[in-house]
C-alpha positions in Angstrom: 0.0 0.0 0.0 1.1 3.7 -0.8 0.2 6.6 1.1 1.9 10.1 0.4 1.9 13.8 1.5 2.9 17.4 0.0 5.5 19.2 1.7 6.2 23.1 0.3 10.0 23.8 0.9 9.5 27.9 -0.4 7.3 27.9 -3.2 8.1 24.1 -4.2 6.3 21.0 -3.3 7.4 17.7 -2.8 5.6 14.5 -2.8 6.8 11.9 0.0 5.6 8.5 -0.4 5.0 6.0 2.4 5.2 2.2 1.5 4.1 -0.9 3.2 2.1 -3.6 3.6 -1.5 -2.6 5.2 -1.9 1.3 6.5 0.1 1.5 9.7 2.9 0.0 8.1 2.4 3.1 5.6 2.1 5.3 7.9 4.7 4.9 9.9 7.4 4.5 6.7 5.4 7.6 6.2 6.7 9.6 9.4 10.1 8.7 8.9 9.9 11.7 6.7 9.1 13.5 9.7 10.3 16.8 8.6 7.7 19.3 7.4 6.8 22.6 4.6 9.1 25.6 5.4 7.7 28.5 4.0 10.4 31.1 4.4 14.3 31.9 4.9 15.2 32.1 8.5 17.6 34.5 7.6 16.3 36.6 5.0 12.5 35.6 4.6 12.7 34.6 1.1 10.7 31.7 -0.4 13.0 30.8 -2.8 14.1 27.6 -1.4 15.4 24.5 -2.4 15.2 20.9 -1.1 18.9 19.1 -1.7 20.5 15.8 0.1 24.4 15.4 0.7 26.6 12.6 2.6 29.0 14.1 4.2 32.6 12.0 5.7 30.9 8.9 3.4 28.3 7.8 4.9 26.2 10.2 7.1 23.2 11.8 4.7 21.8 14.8 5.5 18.8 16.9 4.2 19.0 20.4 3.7 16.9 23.2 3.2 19.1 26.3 1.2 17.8 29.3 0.6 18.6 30.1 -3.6 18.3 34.4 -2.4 21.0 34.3 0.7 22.4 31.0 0.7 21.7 30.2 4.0 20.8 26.6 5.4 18.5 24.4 7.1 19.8 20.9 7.6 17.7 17.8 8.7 19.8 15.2 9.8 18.7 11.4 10.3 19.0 9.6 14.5 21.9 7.6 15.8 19.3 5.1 16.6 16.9 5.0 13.4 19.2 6.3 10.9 15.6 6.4 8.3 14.4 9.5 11.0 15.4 12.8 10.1 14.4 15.7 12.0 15.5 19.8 11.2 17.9 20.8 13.7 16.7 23.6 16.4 18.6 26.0 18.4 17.8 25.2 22.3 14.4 27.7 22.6 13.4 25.2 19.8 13.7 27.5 17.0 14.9 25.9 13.6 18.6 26.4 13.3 19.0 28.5 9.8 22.8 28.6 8.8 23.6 31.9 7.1 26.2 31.7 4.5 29.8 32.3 4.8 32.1 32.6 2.2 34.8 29.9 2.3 38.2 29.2 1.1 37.9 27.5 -2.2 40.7 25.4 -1.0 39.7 22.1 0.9 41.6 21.1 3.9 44.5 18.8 3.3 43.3 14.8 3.5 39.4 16.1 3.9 37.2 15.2 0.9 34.5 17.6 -0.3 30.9 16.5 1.0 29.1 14.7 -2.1 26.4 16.7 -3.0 23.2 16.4 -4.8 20.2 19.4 -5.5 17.1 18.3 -7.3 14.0 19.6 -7.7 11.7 16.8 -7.1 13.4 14.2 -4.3 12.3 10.3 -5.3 11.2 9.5 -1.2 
């Protein structure tokens, strides 16, 4: 059985599907994607946002929310302990942690690798 919902990330929606065998099982492969629509830019208030995934170090895949206006970030990262949960990070009054951008060194630290990165517009979950 499928089940999915709509997210907006800005002005875009995404279509999450949830997959299993009668409707709990659905819904809870549903929740997994437990993140939800962001309408605006923490930093700047834009709504020109973009939904991308990245693994950083090799093997620990984030989700992040960039801004396309200001450049700043929004990342949902997955639990130690149910690595298919990801949840937005928050500052501690429980506001969502936005990132603004900072210009970096186009150099990359000796012996680090780049994070693998990939934007689309439509993500396949």
């Amino acid at each position: 059985m499928l089940i999915s919902k709509t997210i907006k990330i800005g002005k875009r929606p995404y279509h999450i599907w949830g997959n299993g065998n009668d409707p709990w099982e659905a819904v809870m492969d549903l929740e997994n994607a437990s993140f939800y629509s962001v309408g605006k830019c923490g930093a700047c208030g834009s709504d020109n946002l973009k939904l991308k995934a990245y693994k950083a170090q090799g093997q620990y895949k984030y989700l992040q929310v960039r801004c396309l206006e200001c450049k700043a970030t929004l990342t949902c990262g997955s639990r130690k302990d149910n690595p298919n949960l990801y949840y937005y990070r928050r500052n501690d009054d429980g506001t969502l942690q936005w990132e603004e951008y900072k210009e970096q060194n186009s150099q990359t630290p000796e012996g680090q690798k780049p994070a693998e990165e990939h934007e689309q517009d439509d993500l396949p979950f």
